[in-house]
C-alpha positions as CSV (number, residue, x, y, z in Angstrom):
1,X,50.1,-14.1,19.2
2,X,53.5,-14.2,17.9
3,X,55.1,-10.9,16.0
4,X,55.1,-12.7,12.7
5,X,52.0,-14.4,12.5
6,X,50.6,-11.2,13.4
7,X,51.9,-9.5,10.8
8,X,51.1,-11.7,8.3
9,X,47.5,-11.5,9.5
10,X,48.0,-7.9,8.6
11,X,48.5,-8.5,5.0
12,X,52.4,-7.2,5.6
13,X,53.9,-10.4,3.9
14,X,55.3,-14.1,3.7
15,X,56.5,-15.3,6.9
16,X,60.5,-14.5,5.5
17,X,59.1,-11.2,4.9
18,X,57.9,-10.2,8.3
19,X,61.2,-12.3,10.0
20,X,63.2,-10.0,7.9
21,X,61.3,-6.7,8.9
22,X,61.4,-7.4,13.2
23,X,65.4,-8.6,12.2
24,X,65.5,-5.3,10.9
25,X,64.1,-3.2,13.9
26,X,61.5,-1.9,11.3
27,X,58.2,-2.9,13.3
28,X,57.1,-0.4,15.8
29,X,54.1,-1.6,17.9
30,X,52.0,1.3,20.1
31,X,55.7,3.5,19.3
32,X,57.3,0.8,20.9
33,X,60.3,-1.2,18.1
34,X,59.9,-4.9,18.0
35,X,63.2,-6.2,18.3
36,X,62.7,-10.3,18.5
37,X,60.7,-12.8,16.0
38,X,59.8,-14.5,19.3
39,X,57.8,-11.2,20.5
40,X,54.1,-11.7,21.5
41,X,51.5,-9.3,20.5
42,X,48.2,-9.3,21.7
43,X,45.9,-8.2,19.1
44,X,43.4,-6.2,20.7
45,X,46.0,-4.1,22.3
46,X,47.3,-3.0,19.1
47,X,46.9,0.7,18.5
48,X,48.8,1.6,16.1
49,X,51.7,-0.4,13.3
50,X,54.4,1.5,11.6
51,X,57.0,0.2,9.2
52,X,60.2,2.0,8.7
53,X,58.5,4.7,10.4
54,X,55.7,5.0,7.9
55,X,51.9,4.4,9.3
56,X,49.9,0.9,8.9
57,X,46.5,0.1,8.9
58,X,45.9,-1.8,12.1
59,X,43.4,-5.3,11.0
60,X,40.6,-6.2,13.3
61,X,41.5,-9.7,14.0
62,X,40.8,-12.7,13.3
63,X,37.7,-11.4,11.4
64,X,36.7,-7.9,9.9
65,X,34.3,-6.1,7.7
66,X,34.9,-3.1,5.6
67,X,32.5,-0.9,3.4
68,X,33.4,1.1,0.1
69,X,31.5,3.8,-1.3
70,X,32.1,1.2,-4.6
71,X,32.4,4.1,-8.1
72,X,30.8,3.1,-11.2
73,X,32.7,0.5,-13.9
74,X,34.5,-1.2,-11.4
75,X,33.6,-5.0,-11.5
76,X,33.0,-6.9,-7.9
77,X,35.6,-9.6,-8.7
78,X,39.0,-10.6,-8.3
79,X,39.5,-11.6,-11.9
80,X,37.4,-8.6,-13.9
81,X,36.6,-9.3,-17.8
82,X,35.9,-5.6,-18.4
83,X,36.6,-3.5,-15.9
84,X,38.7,-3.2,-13.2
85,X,38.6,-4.5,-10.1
86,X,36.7,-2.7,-6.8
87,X,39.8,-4.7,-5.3
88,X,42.5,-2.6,-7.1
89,X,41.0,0.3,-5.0
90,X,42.0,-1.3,-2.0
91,X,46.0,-1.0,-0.6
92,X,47.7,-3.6,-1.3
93,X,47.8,-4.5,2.7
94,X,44.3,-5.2,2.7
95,X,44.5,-6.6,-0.4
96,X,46.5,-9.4,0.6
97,X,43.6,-10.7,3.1
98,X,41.3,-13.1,2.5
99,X,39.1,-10.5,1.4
100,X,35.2,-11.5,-0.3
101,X,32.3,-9.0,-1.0
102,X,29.1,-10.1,0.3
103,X,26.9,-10.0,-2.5
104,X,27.8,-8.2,-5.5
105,X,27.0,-4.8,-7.0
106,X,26.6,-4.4,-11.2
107,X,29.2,-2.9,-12.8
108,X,27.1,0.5,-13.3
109,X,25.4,0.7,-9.9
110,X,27.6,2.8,-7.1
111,X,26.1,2.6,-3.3
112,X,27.3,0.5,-0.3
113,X,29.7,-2.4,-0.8
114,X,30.6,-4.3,1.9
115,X,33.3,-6.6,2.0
116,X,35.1,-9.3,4.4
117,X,37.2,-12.2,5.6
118,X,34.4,-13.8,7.7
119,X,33.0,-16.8,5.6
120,X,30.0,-16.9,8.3
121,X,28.7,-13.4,8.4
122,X,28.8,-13.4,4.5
123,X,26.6,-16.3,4.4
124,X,24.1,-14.4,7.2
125,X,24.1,-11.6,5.5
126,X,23.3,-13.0,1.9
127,X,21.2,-16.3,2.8
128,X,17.5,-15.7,1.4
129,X,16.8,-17.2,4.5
130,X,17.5,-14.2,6.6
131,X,15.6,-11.2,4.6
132,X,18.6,-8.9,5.4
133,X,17.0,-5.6,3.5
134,X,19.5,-3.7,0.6
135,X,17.7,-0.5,-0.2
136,X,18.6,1.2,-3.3
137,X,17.8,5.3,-4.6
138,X,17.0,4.6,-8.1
139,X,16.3,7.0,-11.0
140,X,14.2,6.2,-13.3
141,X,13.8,7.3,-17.7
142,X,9.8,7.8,-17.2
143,X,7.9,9.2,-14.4
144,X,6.9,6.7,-11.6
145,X,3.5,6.1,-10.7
146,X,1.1,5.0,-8.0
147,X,0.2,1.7,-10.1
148,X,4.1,0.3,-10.4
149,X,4.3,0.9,-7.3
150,X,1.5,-1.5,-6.3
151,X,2.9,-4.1,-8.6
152,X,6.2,-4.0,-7.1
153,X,4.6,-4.3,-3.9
154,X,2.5,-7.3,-4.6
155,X,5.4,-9.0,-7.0
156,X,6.5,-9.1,-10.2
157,X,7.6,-12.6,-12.4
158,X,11.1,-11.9,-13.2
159,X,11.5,-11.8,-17.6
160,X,13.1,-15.8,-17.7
161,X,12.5,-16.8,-14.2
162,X,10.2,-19.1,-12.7
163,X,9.7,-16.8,-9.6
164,X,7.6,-14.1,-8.1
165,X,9.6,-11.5,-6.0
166,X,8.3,-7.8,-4.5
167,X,9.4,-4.6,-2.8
168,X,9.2,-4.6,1.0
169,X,9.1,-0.8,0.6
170,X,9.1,1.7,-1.9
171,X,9.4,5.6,-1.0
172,X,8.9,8.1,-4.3
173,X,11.5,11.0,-4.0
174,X,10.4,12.8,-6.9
175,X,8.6,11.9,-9.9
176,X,11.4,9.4,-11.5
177,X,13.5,9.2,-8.5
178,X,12.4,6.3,-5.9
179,X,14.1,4.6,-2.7
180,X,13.3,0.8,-2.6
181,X,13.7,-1.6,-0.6
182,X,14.4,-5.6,-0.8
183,X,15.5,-8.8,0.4
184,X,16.3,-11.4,-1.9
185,X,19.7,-10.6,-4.1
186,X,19.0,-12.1,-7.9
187,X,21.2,-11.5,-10.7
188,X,20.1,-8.0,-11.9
189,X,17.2,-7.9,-9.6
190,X,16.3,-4.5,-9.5
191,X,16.9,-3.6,-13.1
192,X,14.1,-6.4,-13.9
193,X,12.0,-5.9,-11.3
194,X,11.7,-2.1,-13.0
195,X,11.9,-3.5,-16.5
196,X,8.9,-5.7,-15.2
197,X,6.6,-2.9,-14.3
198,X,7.0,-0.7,-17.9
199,X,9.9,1.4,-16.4
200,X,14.1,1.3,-17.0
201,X,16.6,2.3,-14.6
202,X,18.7,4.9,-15.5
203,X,21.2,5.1,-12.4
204,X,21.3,2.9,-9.2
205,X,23.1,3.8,-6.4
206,X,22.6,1.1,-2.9
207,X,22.2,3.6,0.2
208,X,21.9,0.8,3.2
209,X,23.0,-3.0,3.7
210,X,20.7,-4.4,6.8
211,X,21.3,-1.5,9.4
212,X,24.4,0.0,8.2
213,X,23.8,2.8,5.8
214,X,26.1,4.6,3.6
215,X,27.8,7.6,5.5
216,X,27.8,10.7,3.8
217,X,31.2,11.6,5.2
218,X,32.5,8.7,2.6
219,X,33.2,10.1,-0.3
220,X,33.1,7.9,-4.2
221,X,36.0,5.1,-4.6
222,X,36.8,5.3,-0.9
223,X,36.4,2.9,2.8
224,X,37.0,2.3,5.9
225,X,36.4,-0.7,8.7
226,X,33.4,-1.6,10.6
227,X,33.3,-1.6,13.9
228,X,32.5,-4.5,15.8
229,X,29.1,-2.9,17.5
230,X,27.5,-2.1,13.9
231,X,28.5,-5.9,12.6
């Protein structure tokens, strides 16, 4: 792959941009100084990229996935209303990819976000078709009991919508604290789904996405790539 598409794959800048910085002698490649725009890089051998001496992150390529430990009021958009953006919390390398969430948290829910440049695992992982699982610790204002429980397992009509959806597994922490699990991904599902049953959310925080599940070692606000094994 050529030096300069390569760096602009990294989110490093315009094609003039990058010409300038090899032209410059200011790309060093595994500690080794890039010193033609006609170099050839071969992604996967990349180690480690450092401009002007100072440390890059190196971009899975062509695709990658990235989880944040996503803070509450941030908004999952590129064009927030009222909050700012998860997006601002990236640096501004990664922030000049391609980069979509798949699926969307609220603005007051924290947990697992995952994000990525890879139009076709987005649409696996958020198709209804799949039943990819989100699980979610939830507290709750009143005390949770056996009979919610059952009618969040059997299915609950969603307050103005047509459709019936459940639990695939609910796990009671404490008395107003609860793990649960689902599938399907509707616009402020699991606050209705509680609403539904007599109950109200008080905090929401999404512990696991499929099989990858919130590390504890990553702290609020903060992320870090996926591998390729756990995609």
């Amino acid at each position: 792959m050529n030096i300069v598409k390569y760096l602009q794959a990294q989110g490093i800048g315009s094609r003039k941009e990058c010409q300038i910085l090899v032209k410059d002698e200011a790309i060093e490649i595994n500690q080794e100084i890039i010193t033609s725009i006609k170099a050839v890089v071969e992604p996967e051998s990349v180690k480690s990229l450092r401009i002007y001496a100072e440390s890059y992150y190196v971009v899975p390529l062509p695709y990658f996935c990235l989880m944040m430990n996503k803070p509450k009021d941030f908004e999952v958009s590129h064009k927030p209303k009222n909050y700012p953006s998860v997006f601002s919390l990236l640096p501004s390398q990664i922030r000049n990819l391609p980069l979509q969430a798949i699926g969307r948290l609220d603005v007051d829910t924290t947990g697992l976000l995952l994000m990525t440049n890879d139009g076709k695992l987005n649409h696996r992982l958020t198709s209804p078709k799949h039943d990819v699982e989100k699980e979610y610790l939830i507290d709750l204002k009143h005390e949770f009991d056996s009979e919610q429980e059952q009618k969040l397992l059997q299915g609950v009509l969603l307050k103005d919508d047509n459709e019936i959806v459940q639990a695939k597994r609910i796990e009671i922490e404490a008395g107003n604290r609860i793990k649960m699990v689902i599938t399907s991904g509707k616009y402020h599902q699991v606050k209705r789904m509680i609403a539904a049953v007599g109950n109200r959310v008080e905090s929401l925080h999404r512990v696991r996405f499929g099989k990858l599940n919130l590390p504890r070692s990553l702290e609020i606000s903060c992320w870090q790539f996926v591998n390729s094994q756990e995609i």
